[in-house]
Structures are given as structure tokens and as C-alpha cells.
N, C-alpha and C positions, 0 to 999 in steps of 0.2 A: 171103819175108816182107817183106822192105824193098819190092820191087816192089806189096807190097798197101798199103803207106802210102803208096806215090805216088801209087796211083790211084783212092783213095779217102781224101783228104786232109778226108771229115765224120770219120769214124771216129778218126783219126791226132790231134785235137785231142784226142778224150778226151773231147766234150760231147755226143754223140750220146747221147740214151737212146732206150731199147726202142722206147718208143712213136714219134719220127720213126724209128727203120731200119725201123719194121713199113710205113710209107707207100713205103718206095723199091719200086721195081722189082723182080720176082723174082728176074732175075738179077743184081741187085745184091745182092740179100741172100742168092743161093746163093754168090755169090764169096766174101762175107766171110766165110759158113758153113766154104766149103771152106779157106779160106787159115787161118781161126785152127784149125777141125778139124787140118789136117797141122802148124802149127807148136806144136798141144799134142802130138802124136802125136811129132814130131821130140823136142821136151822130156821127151817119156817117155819116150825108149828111154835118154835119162843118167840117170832114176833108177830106172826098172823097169821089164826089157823084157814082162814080162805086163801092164801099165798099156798098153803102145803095143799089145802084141798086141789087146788089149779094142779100144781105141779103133779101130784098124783094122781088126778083124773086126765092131763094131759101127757103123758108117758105110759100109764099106766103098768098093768102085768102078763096084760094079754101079748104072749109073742109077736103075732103080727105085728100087731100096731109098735109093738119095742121096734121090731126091725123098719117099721116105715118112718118112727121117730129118727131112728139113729141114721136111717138113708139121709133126710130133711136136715140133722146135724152135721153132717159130715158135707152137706154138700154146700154148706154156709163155709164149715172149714176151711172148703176149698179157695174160696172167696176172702180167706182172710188169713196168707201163708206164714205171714209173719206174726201174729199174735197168740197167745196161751192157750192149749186146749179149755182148761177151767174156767177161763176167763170169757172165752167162745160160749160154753155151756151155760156161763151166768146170765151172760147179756142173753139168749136165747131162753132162759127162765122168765128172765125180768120181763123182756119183750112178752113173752107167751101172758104171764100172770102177776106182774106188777113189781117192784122195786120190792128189794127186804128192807123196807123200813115201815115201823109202826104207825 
């Protein structure tokens, strides 16, 4: 995760909303996709390991299915131009597989 603040130092300030990450590049916005996806999935396995199973079995590793996740995310994005990429991702975790709380 610290390696994903260094190299995407828009994100890292905290001022990026939806609508500029929706203009970056695709594989910049599958990187961010991927790196906050595994550090909410890493944060669920300390309060509930059915939260990380969700998360994991719902994103999963299989390319396709990455690229039909990240379509279904970004296209929520779009829907909500003024709000945080990570913020976007969480609520679309929580919705998917439950709140992070124990």
C-alpha cells in the first residue's frame, strides 16, 4: 500500500474526486482499483474473515472478471462525480459483502 502512495501521489493528497480519476488512464485507474481492492481485503481479514472471503471471491484474480469488476466500478463512478475514488470503492465493498465492522 505505501508503494501505491508513492506512485500516485494525485490520489495520496486526498483532493482527487471521481470525476478527474474517471479522465486518467485505464491502467491507472485499474492500479488504484487494484491496490485500495487488496488493502480493504488485507483490513478484513482483522475484523471478519467472511468480509475478506466476499471481497476476494467478489473481485477475485481472474482477468476477465477484474476487467468486468472495474467496468461495474467505474461505471457507479460515473454516478457519483463529486465524491472520493476510495470512498466510492468502500461503499461498493460494504454494499457487495457487509460493513467492516465485527
Amino acid at each position: 500500500m505505501l508503494l501505491a502512495v508513492f506512485c500516485t501521489p494525485a490520489y495520496a493528497d486526498g483532493k482527487v474526486r471521481t470525476k478527474e480519476f474517471l479522465e486518467f488512464e485505464y491502467s491507472s485507474q485499474d492500479y488504484f482499483i487494484k491496490v485500495t481492492i487488496n488493502a480493504a481485503t488485507v483490513i478484513a481479514t482483522q475484523i471478519r474473515r467472511d468480509l475478506a472471503l466476499c471481497i476476494a471471491d467478489w473481485y477475485t484474480d481472474d482477468p476477465k472478471t477484474v476487467k468486468q469488476r472495474n467496468g461495474e466500478i467505474l461505471k457507479i463512478m460515473k454516478g457519483v462525480p463529486e465524491s472520493y475514488p476510495s470512498a466510492v470503492l468502500i461503499a461498493i465493498l460494504q454494499k457487495k459483502c457487509g460493513k467492516f465492522t465485527p
